[in-house]
C-alpha positions in Angstrom: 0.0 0.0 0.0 2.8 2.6 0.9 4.7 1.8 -1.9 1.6 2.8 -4.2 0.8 5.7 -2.9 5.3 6.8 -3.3 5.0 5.8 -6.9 1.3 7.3 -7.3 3.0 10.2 -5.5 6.4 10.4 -8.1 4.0 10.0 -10.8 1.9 13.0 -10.0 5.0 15.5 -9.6 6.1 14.1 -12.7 2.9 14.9 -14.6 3.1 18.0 -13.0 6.6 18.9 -14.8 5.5 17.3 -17.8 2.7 19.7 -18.0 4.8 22.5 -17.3 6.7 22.2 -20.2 3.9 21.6 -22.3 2.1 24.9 -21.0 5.8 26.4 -21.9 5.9 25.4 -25.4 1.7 26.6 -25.7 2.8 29.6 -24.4 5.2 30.7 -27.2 3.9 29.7 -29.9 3.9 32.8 -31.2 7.5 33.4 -30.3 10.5 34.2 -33.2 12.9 31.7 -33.1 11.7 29.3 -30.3 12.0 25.3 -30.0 10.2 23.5 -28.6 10.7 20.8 -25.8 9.9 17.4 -25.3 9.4 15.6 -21.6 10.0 12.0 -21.2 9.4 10.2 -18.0 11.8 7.1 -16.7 11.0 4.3 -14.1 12.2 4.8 -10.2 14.6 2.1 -8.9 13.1 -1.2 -8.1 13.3 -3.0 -4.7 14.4 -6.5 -5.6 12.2 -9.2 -3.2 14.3 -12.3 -5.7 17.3 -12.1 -7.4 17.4 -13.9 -11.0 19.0 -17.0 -10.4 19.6 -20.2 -13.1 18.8 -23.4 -13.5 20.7 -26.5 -11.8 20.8 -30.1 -12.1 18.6 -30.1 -9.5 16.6 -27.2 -9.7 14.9 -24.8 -12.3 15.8 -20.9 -12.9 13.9 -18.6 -11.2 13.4 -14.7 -12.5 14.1 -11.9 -10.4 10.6 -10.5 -8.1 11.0 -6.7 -8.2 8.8 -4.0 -6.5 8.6 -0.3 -8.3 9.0 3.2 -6.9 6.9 4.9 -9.7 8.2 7.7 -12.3 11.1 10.1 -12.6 11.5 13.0 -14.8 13.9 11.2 -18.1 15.1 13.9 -20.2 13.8 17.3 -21.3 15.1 17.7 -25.3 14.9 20.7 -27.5 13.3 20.2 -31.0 16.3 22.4 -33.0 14.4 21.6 -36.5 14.1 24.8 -38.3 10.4 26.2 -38.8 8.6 28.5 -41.1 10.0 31.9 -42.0 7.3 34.8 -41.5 7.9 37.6 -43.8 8.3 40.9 -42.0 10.7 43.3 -43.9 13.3 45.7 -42.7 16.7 44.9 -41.2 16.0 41.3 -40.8 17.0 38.0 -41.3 16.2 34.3 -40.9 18.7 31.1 -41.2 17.7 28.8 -43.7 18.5 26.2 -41.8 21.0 25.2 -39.0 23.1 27.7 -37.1 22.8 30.6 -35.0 23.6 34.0 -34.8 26.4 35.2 -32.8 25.9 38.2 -30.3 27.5 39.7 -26.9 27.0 42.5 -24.0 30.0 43.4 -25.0 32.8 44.0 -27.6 36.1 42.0 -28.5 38.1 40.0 -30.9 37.4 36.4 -31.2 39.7 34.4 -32.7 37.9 32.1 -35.2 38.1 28.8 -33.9 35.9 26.5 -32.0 37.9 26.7 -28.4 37.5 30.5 -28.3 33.9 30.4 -29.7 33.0 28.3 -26.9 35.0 30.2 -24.2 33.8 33.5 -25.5 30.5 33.5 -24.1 28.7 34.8 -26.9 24.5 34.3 -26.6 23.3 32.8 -29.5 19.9 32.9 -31.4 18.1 32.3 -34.1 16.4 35.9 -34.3 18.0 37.8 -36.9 16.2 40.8 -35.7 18.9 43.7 -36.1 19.2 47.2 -36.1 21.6 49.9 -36.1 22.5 51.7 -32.9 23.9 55.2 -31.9 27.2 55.0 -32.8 26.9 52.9 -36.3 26.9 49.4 -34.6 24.7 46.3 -35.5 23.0 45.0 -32.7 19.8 43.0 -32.1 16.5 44.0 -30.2 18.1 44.0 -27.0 20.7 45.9 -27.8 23.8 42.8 -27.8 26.4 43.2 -30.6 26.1 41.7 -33.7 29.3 39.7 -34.6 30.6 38.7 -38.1 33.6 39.4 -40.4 34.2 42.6 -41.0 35.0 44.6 -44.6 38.5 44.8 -45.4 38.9 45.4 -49.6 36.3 45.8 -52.4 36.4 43.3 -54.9 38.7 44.7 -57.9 39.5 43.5 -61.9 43.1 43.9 -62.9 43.9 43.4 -66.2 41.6 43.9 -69.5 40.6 41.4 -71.7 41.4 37.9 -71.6 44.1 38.5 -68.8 41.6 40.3 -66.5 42.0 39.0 -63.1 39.1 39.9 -60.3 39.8 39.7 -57.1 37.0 38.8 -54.6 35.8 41.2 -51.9 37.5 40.1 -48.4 36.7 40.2 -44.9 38.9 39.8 -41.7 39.1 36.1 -40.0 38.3 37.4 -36.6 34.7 37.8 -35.6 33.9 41.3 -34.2 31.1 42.9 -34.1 29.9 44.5 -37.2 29.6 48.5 -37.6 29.5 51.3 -40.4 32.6 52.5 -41.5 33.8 56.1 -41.1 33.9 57.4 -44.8 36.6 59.8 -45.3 36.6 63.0 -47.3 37.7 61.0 -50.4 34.9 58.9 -50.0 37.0 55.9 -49.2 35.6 53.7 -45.8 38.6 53.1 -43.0 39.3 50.2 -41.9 37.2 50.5 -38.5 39.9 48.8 -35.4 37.5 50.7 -32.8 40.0 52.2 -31.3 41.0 56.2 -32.0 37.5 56.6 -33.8 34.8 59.3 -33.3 31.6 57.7 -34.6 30.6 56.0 -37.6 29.1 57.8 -41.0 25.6 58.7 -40.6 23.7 55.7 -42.2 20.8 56.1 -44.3 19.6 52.7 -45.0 21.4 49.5 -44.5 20.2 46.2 -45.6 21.2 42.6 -45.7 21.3 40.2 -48.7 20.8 35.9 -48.5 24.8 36.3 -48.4 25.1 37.6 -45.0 26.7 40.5 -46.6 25.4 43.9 -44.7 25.6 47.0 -46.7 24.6 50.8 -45.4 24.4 53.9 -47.7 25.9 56.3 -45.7 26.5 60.6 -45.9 30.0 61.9 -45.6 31.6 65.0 -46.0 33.7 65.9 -49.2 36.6 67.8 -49.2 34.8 71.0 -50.5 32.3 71.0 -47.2 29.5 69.5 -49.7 27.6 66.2 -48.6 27.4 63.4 -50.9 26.0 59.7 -50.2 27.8 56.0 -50.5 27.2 52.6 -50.3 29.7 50.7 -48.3 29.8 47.2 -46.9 29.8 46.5 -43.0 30.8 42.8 -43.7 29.7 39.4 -43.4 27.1 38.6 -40.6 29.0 35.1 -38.9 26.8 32.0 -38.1 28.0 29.3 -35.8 27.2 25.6 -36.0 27.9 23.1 -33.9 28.3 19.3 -34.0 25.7 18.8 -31.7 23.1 21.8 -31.7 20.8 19.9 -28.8 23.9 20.3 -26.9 23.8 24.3 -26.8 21.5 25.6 -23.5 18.3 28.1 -23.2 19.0 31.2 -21.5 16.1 32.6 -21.9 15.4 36.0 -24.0 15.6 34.1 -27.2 19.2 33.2 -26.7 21.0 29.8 -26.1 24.7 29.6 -24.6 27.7 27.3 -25.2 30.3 26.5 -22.7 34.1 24.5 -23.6 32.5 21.4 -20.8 28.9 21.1 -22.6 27.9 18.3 -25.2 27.6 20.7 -28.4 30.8 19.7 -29.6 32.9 21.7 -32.1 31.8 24.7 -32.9 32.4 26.3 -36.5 31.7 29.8 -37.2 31.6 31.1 -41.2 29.4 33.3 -43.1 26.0 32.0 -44.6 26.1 30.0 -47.7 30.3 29.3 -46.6 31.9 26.0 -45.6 28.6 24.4 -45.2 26.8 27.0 -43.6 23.7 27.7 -44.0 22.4 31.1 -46.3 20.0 33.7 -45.0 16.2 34.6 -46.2 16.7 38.7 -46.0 13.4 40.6 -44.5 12.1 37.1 -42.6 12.1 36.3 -39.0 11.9 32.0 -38.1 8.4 31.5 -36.3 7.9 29.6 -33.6 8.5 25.1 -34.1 5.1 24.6 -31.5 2.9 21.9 -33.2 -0.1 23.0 -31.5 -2.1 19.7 -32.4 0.7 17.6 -30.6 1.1 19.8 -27.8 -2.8 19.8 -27.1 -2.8 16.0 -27.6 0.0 15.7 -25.2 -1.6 17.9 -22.2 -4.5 15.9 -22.4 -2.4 12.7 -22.1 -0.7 14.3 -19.6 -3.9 15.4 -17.6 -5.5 11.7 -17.3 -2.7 10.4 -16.3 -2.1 13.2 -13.6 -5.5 12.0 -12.6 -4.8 8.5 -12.5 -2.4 9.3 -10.0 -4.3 11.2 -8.1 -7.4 8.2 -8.1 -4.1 5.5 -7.0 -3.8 8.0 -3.6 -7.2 7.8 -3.1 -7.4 4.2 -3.4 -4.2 3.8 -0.7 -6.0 5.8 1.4 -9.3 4.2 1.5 -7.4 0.9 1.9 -5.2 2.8 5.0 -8.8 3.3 6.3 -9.8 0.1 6.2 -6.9 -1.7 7.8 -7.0 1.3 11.2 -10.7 0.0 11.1 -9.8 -3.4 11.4 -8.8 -2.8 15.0 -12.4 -1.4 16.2 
């Protein structure tokens, strides 16, 4: 009897947590970038009453007599499948596909490879949702840096002819977060190193293509005092992959972090569309991976057998009952 009502009891707090994620997962459905999660339950440990023991001469096998302890919380899994983009315009952008987007607090140089990735403590998402802040920056809604690689040279044709020879625009190794170049009088963008620099050129629009490419059209100053307009790159917005992307962790906010002791594995970081890596749908943020019908079907599921659990405690205690009233 007591050990029904400890298992009836472990199976109702493990309903319970079930049905919080479930009510998790209903809850954002409506959410940009969020996976879902899946609860499984595992059996408690058993009390063996008879061992497993087999067969003599002179006597049979026999097979073990065990007593359960009811239902323990198994594993609670991410569903990292990519879902359906939802077309909202501006400065946006969804992965087409695996990968995340690579934003911090703060600024620095990461060295691009998958030990400082991981040691870097950048927050991840899948919420391209950027914008540009006061002092020419890329960040995302809540105001992190945007990292990436950033411009370096234009792309340029030597030669004529037959013998022409074009080279291919290049961006820096590093990832660091991604801002608008100063334009100088010239009209040639610096090299931005953030470090002896006013402010960026006042940007007019800036947009991103399926490339991860960001380009701004900006206003500078000429050498005569007149105004005149450009279009210069930022760079290349960076996406990181991992080996095992059910291995990264939710922080909340949208974001998901990596550490060098968690099971992600190695961690890649490259533009879209480069060394495997996914390209980006410009102007779309990724809607939510909730199956509604599966997640209704599973709190009802999860409801009956709440209740069942709750009937197997009122069954132990009308059998508690009868035993005390035994004795009168």
């Amino acid at each position: 009897m007591l050990r029904a009502m400890d298992s009836a009891v472990a199976g109702l707090r493990s309903h319970q947590n079930k049905m919080d994620v479930v009510g998790h997962n209903i809850a954002n459905v409506n959410t940009f970038g969020f996976k879902a999660q899946t609860y499984t339950f595992k059996e408690a440990m058993y009390q063996t009453s008879t061992s497993s023991t087999n067969g003599t001469k002179e006597s049979g096998g026999v097979n073990a007599s065990q007593y359960g302890y009811g239902t323990l919380m198994g594993s609670i899994g991410m569903d990292m499948t990519a879902s359906t983009p939802s077309y909202v315009g501006g400065f946006n952008a969804s992965i087409d596909g695996e990968g995340f987007f690579i934003t911090k607090a703060s600024k620095s140089t990461v060295t691009n490879n998958s030990t400082a990735i991981k040691k870097a403590e950048f927050q991840l998402s899948r919420v391209g949702q950027f914008l540009l802040d006061n002092n020419g920056y890329v960040v995302d809604a809540n105001g992190n840096f945007v990292y990436g690689f950033r411009w370096l040279k234009d792309a340029e044709t030597t030669g004529t002819g037959a013998d022409a020879v074009t080279t291919p625009m290049q961006f820096e190794t590093d990832l660091k977060p991604l801002r608008v170049p100063l334009v100088s009088t010239t009209g040639v963008p610096k090299i931005s190193d953030d470090e002896g620099e006013d402010k960026a050129s006042q940007s007019v629009t800036v947009q991103i293509n399926n490339a991860g490419v960001i380009t701004a059209s900006v206003k500078y100053k000429k050498a005569d005092g007149t105004m005149d307009k450009k279009v210069v790159t930022l760079g290349e917005v960076g996406i990181a992959t991992f080996q095992n992307p059910n291995g990264v962790t939710k922080a909340g906010g949208n974001y998901y972090t990596v550490n060098d002791s968690d099971n992600s594995g190695l961690a890649v970081a490259a533009a879209p569309g480069q060394a495997g890596t996914s390209t980006l749908m410009g102007g779309f943020l990724e809607a939510s991976n909730v199956d509604l019908a599966k997640e209704f079907s599973d709190m009802i599921t999860t409801h009956r057998g709440f209740q069942a659990n709750s009937k197997m405690i009122t069954v132990s205690d009308e059998m508690l009952s009868d035993l005390v009233a035994m004795k009168r």
